[in-house]
N, C-alpha and C positions, 0 to 999 in steps of 0.2 A: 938612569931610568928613562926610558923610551914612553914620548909620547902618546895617547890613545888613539888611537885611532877616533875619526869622527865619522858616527852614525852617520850612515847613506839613506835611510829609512826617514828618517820627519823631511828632507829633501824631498826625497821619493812623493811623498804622499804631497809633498810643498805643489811640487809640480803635477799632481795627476789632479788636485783641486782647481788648479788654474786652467787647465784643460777643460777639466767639467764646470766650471762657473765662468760664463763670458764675462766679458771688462767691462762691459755696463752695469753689472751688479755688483762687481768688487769695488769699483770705482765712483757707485751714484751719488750724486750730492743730494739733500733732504730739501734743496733747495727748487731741483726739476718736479719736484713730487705732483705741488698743486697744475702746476700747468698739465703732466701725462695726466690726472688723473680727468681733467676737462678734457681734453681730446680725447682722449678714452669714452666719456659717457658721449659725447657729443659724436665721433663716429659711430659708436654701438648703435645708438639711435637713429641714427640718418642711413644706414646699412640695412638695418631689418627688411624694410621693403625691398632693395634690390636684391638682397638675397634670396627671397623669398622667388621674385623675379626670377633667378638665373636658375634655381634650384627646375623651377616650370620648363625653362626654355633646354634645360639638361635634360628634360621627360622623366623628372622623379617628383614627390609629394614633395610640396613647397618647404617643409620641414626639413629638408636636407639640405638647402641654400643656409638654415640656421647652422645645421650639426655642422657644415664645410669651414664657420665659421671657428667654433673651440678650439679641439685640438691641434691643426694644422698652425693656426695662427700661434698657440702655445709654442709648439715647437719652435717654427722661425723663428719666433720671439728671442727664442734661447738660445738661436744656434747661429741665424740669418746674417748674412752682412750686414744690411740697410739698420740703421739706427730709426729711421721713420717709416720705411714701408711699411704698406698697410695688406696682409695677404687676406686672402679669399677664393669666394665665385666669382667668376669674369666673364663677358661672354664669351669671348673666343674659347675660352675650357669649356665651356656649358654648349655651344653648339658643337666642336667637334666629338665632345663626350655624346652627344645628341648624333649624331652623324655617323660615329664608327661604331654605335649601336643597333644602327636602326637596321632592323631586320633579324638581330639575333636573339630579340625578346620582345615583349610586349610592355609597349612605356607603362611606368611606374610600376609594373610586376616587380615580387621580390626577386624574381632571377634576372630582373635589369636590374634592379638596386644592387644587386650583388658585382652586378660584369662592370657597373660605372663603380666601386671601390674597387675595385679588380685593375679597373684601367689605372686609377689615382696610384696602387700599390706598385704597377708595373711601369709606368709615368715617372715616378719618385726612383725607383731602383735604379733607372737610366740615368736618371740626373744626378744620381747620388754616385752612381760609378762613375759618370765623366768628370764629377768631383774627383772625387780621389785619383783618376787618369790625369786631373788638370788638365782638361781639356777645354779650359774656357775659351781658350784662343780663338774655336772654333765662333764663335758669333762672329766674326769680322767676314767671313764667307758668306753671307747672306745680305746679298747687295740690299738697299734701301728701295729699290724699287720693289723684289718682291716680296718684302717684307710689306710693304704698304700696299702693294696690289694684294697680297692673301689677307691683310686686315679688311682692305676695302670690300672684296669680292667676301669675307664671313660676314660682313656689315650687312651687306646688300640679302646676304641670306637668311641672318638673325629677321630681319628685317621682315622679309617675307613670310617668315614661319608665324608670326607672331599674331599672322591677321587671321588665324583659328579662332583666336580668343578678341579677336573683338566684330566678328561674325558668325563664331559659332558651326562654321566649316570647316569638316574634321582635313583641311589640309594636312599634306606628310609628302614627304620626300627630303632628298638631299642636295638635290639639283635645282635651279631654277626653271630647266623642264618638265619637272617633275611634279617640282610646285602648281605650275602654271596647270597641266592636264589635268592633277588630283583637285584644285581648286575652280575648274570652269563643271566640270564635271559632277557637281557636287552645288550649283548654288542654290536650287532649289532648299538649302538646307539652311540659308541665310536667316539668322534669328533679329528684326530691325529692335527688341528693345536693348539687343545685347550691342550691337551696333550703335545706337545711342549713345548708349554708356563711354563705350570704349571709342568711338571718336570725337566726344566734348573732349574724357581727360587727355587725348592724344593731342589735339591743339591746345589746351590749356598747359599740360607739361611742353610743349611746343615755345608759347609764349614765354613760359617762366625764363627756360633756356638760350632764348635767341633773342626776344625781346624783354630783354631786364631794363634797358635804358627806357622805355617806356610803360612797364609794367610796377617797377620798384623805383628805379632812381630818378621820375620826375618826380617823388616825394617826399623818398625818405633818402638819409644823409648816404655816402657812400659804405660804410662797411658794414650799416644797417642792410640797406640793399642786397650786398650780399649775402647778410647769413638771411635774410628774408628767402630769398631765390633759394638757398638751400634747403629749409627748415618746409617752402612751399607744398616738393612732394610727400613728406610724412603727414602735414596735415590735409593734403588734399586726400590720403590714405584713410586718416582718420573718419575723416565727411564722406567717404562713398559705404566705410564699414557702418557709422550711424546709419543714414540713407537706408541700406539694403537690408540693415537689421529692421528699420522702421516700416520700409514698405516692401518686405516680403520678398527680396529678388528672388533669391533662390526658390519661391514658390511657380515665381513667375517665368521660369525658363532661363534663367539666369543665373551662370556655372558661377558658386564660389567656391572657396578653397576647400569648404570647411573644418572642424575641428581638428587644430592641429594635437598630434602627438604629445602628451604633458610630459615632460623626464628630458633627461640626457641619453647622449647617443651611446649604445653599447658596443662594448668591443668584441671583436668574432672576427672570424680569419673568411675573406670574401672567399663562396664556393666555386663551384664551374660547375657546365655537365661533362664536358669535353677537354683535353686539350687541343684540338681544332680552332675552340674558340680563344685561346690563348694566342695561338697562332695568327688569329684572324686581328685578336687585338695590338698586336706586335708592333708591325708598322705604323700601326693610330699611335700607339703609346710613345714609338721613336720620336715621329713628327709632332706630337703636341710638347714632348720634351724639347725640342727643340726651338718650337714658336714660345712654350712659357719661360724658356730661359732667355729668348731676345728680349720679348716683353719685359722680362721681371727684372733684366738686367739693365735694359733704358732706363728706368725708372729708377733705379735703386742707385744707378754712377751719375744721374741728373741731379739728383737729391744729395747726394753726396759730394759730388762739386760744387754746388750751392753751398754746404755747408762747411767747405772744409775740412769734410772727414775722409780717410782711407776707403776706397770700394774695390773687393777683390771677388773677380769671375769665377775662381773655385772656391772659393766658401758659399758666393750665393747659390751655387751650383749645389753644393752639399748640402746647405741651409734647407733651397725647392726640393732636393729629393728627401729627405730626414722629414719633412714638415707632409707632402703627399703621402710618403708609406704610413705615416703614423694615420691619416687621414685615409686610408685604404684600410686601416683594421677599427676606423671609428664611423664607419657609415657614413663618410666621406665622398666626393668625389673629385677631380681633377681641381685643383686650386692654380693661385699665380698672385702676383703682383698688382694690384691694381690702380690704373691711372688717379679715377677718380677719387677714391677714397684714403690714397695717397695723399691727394693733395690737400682731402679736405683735413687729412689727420696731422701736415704739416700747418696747416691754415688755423690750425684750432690751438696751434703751441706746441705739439709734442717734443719733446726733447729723445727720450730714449723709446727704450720697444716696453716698458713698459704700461705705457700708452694703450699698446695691442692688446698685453694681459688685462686691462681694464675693460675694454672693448668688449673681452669676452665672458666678464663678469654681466655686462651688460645682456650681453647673449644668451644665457644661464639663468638668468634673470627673466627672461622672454618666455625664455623656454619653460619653465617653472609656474610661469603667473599669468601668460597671456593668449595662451591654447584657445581658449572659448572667445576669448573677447574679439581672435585676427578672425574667425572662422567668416564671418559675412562677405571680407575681402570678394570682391568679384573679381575673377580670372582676367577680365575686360582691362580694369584697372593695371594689374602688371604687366598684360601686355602693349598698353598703350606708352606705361613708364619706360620698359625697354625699347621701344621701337622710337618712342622720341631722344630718348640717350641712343643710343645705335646710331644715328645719323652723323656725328662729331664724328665717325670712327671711319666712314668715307672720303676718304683723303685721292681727293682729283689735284690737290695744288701741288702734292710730289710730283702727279703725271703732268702737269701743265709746266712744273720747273724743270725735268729731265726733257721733255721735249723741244727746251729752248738751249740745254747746256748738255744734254750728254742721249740722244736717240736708242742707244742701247740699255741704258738705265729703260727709259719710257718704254722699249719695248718689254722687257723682263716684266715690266708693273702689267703692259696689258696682257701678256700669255697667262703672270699669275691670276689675275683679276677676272678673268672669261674662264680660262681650266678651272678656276673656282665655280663660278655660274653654273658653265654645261657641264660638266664633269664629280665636281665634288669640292668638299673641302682635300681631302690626300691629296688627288688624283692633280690636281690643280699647283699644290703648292710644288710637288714634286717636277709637272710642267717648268712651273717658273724659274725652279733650279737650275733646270736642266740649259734652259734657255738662257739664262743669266750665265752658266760657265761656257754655252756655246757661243754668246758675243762673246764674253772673257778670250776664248781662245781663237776668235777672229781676230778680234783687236790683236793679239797679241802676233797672227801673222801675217800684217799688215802693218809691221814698224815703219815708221816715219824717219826719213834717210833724207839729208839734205844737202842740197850744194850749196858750198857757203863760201862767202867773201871776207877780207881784209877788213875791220871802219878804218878811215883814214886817219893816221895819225896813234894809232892806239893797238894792241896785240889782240883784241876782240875778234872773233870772226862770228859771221852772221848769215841768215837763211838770204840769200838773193835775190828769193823773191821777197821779202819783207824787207830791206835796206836795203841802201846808199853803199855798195860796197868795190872793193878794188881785187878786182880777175885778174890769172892770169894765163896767157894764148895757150900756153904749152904743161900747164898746170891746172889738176882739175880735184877740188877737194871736195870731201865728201864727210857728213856727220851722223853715222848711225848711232842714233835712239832708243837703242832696245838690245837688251843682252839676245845673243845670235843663238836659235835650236834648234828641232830639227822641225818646228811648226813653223817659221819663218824662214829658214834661209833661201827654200828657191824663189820666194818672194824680193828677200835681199839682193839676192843673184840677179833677178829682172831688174830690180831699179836703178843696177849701177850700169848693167847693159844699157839702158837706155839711157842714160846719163852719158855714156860714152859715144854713142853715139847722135848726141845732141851736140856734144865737141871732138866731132873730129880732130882737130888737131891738139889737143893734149895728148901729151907721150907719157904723163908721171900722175898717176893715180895716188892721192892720200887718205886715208879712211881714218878718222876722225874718231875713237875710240875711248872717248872719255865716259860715257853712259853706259859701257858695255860690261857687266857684270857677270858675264858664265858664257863661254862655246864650248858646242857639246860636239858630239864625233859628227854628226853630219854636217857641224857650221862649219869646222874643221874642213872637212872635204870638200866644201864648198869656195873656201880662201883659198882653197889649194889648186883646185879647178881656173878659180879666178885667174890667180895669178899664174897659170901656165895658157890660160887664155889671154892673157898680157902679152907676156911673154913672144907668143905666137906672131905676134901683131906688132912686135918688136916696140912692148911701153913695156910700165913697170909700176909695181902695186906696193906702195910704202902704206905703214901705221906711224899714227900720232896718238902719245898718252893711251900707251895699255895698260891695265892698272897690274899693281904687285900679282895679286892673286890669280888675275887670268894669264899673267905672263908665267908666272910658276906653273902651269898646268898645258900649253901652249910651247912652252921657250926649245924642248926638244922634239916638237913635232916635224912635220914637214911645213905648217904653217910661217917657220921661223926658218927651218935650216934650210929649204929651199928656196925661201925670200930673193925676189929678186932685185926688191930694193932694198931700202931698210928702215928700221925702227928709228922714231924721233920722239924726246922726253915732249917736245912740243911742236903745234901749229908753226911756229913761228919760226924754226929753228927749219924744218921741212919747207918751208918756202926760202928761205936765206942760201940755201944750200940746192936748192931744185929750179928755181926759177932761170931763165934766158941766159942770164948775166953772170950766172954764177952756178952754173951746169956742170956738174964733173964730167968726164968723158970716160970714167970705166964703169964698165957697162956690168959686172957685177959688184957691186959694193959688196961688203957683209954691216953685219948687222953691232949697230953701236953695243957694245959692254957698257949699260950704266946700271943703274942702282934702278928699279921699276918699282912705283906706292901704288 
């Protein structure tokens, strides 16, 4: 009697559970519980306001910085790499959603409510498909400088935008030109109590910020200090909503929020009028895809290396886009990772992401209970909050360390940093790129070739101008630095010309081929050139240390079989056999048979 066979089916279903239930809820101990569940109330709380914030600075009803809050965060939760990231509104999603808008609707109309979930939906699909392309690899392509120059250059703009609401100057634009003209143009519109308002709490959230060590920590003990400094902006939130409730702002000329929307956000498939405008969102949605996966992925492999846990590029890839689209059918707009409330959600204990789903009970909670009570909120007030956070995000000490260690870095930060300014948030980062791959491809033909000496005493050989080394009359070696192509070889081709005729009397050229990782067909022609330029002038053009791989690609060229010297496993073995004393006298050698790594 023949065995049963064994059901493939409770397997089946074994494995498709594990697929749909992340390892932090198979796996949670009852012991993480109380600490997410204090991170959780303690970011919900200290988040409202800046969402509220960012929601403003996106040009939608402050209510949407809540809704960005729910669902998006649900999902990451479920899906996310990061075991602590904290997702959201961020500025940089909130100004360029603010930016690759403006002009195809009218802020807070429902047909821009709709184009900013429209953006968050088409945002998410990209990131979701470079997930599953695995394309994470791509963040390594986007040098630090213009990654820092496009944060610093959106800083400088959040920044500017912001002084509407604490003047009461219908400022707009997307440029810092633009700013500047809409803003001079317009001051007769200057409201001084609104101005009041919004420059006390601008230097008061100022101080909390910068000056703790003398605002909080000459009194109270160190981690009091901090959560003080934390805790600060929700209740200075709280004191301007009494205040304005008590004396009338809003009668007085003085923009609040007012009543927010009581419910949760509905789900509905964002409209269009146009596919035009689809088209026009395209490129915004590429490049914010692109800036919220660097962001959200700093943050989330910082965190993860702190803690010792796994961080993988395309999961969080698939996490941001899975967490946007669902945030694009919930009156949602562009989300991300965010620095601060990151830190503050590791800061406060969290262990797992359920930390976040508590957060957004918190949120839920707001939404349900505190509609009438935010309504006094002055405009003034959040934009004093963001524009005193916005500052930290101006990063001059990248550009002050690239300009001591790498000039090409510092230039990419400032073409990003100014295309941002005068041009835009796109128009600028795509600048920076462009500028950052066109040093890349100078640098790259521009390899660094050296003539290099003996140390005494030892098989080392070294640059000549940096060491103490031992030459010799009739021998002249050389060490290229850079795999040979066809962006550098006639650059290569000049520095040994001139190297050659720096020592006239060396007859035996050896090229030092240990760094040389790929020649393609023009480097090819180029050694070939060479050495019949040798040749002519009755020397001769040896290699040292080709590796395996280039000599397999190389070995039946002309590069080899018309060699007028020959190939040496090493420096040392090319000098012992080439120099004065020990000169062959046949004038074609061929080329050593060894084994090449």
């Amino acid at each position: 009697m023949t065995d049963k066979p064994t059901s493939l089916i409770p397997h089946t279903k074994q494995d498709w559970l594990k697929k749909l239930i992340p390892a932090w809820v198979s796996d949670y101990s009852p012991s993480r519980l109380p600490a997410d569940i204090i991170a959780g109330i303690v970011v919900g709380i200290l988040v409202i306001p800046q969402s509220l914030g960012y929601a403003v600075l996106a040009g939608l009803p402050p209510v949407y910085g809540l809704y960005a809050s729910i669902v998006p965060v649900l999902v990451y939760a479920w899906v996310g790499s990061s075991s602590v990231q904290a997702l959201g509104a961020v500025a940089i999603t909130a100004i360029m959603t603010a930016s690759s808008l403006h002009g195809l609707a009218v802020e807070g109309s429902l047909q821009y409510i709709m184009l900013a979930s429209l953006l968050a939906l088409m945002m998410g699909g990209i990131l979701w498909l470079a997930g599953k392309l695995k394309l994470g690899w791509i963040m390594q392509f986007i040098s630090r400088g213009v990654s820092a120059g496009f944060v610093s250059g959106a800083a400088v703009l959040i920044f500017i935008s912001q002084i509407k609401y604490l003047t009461n100057i219908a400022v707009s634009g997307n440029t810092l030109p633009g700013y500047a003209i809409s803003m001079f143009s317009q001051l007769n519109s200057l409201h001084l109590p609104t101005l009041l308002i919004g420059a006390t709490a601008f230097v008061l959230f100022l101080l909390n910020r910068y000056a703790s060590a003398y605002v909080w920590e000459s009194w109270l003990p160190q981690a009091q200090a901090k959560w003080a400094g934390r805790l600060f902006p929700l209740l200075l939130v709280v004191v301007a909503i009494v205040l304005s409730y008590l004396g009338q702002w809003a009668s007085r000329g003085i923009r609040t929020i007012g009543e927010i929307p009581s419910g949760l956000p509905s789900f509905s498939v964002p409209e269009f009028e146009s596919f035009s405008q689809v088209a026009t969102l395209l490129p915004t949605a590429g490049l914010m895809a692109l800036i919220v996966f660097i962001s959200s992925s700093s943050v989330a492999s910082t965190y993860a290396r702190l803690r010792g846990e796994k961080f993988d590029a395309n999961t969080e890839l698939r996490g941001l886009g899975l967490a946007n689209i669902a945030g694009g059918f919930s009156q949602s707009f562009p989300v991300a990772g965010g620095f601060s409330r990151t830190a503050i959600n590791v800061d406060s204990g969290a262990k797992t992401p359920l930390a976040s789903v508590v957060s957004v009970v918190v949120m839920v909670i707001a939404l349900l209970s505190l509609s009438q009570m935010i309504a006094p909120l002055p405009y003034a007030l959040l934009g004093a909050m963001i524009m005193a956070s916005i500052i930290s995000l101006i990063d001059f000490g990248t550009f002050k360390s690239a300009w001591k260690t790498d000039r090409l870095d510092a230039l990419s930060f400032s073409a990003t940093f100014f295309g941002v300014l005068l041009f835009g948030l796109n128009v600028g980062l795509v600048i920076g790129i462009i500028v950052s791959f066109a040093g890349l491809i100078w640098q790259s033909s521009q390899p660094h070739i050296a003539v290099v000496g003996r140390l005494l005493g030892t098989e080392h050989f070294r640059n000549v101008n940096r060491h103490d080394v031992i030459t010799y009359e009739n021998l002249l070696i050389m060490r290229v630095d850079e795999s040979l192509f066809f962006g550098n070889s006639e650059s290569v081709h000049s520095q040994i010309q001139q190297a050659l005729n720096q020592h006239p009397k060396a007859s035996e050229l050896v090229l030092i081929m240990s760094s040389v990782n790929h020649i393609d067909l023009t480097a090819q022609e180029m050694l070939i050139t060479l050495n019949r330029e040798l040749v002519a002038n009755n020397k001769r053009l040896h290699y040292s240390f080709i590796k395996g791989p280039v000599m397999d690609v190389i070995e039946q060229t002309a590069v080899i079989t018309e060699l007028s010297g020959r190939v040496f496993l090493s420096t040392v073995q090319a000098i012992n056999l080439l120099t004065d004393d020990n000169l062959h006298n046949d004038q074609h050698p061929t080329v050593q048979q060894q084994e090449f790594h």
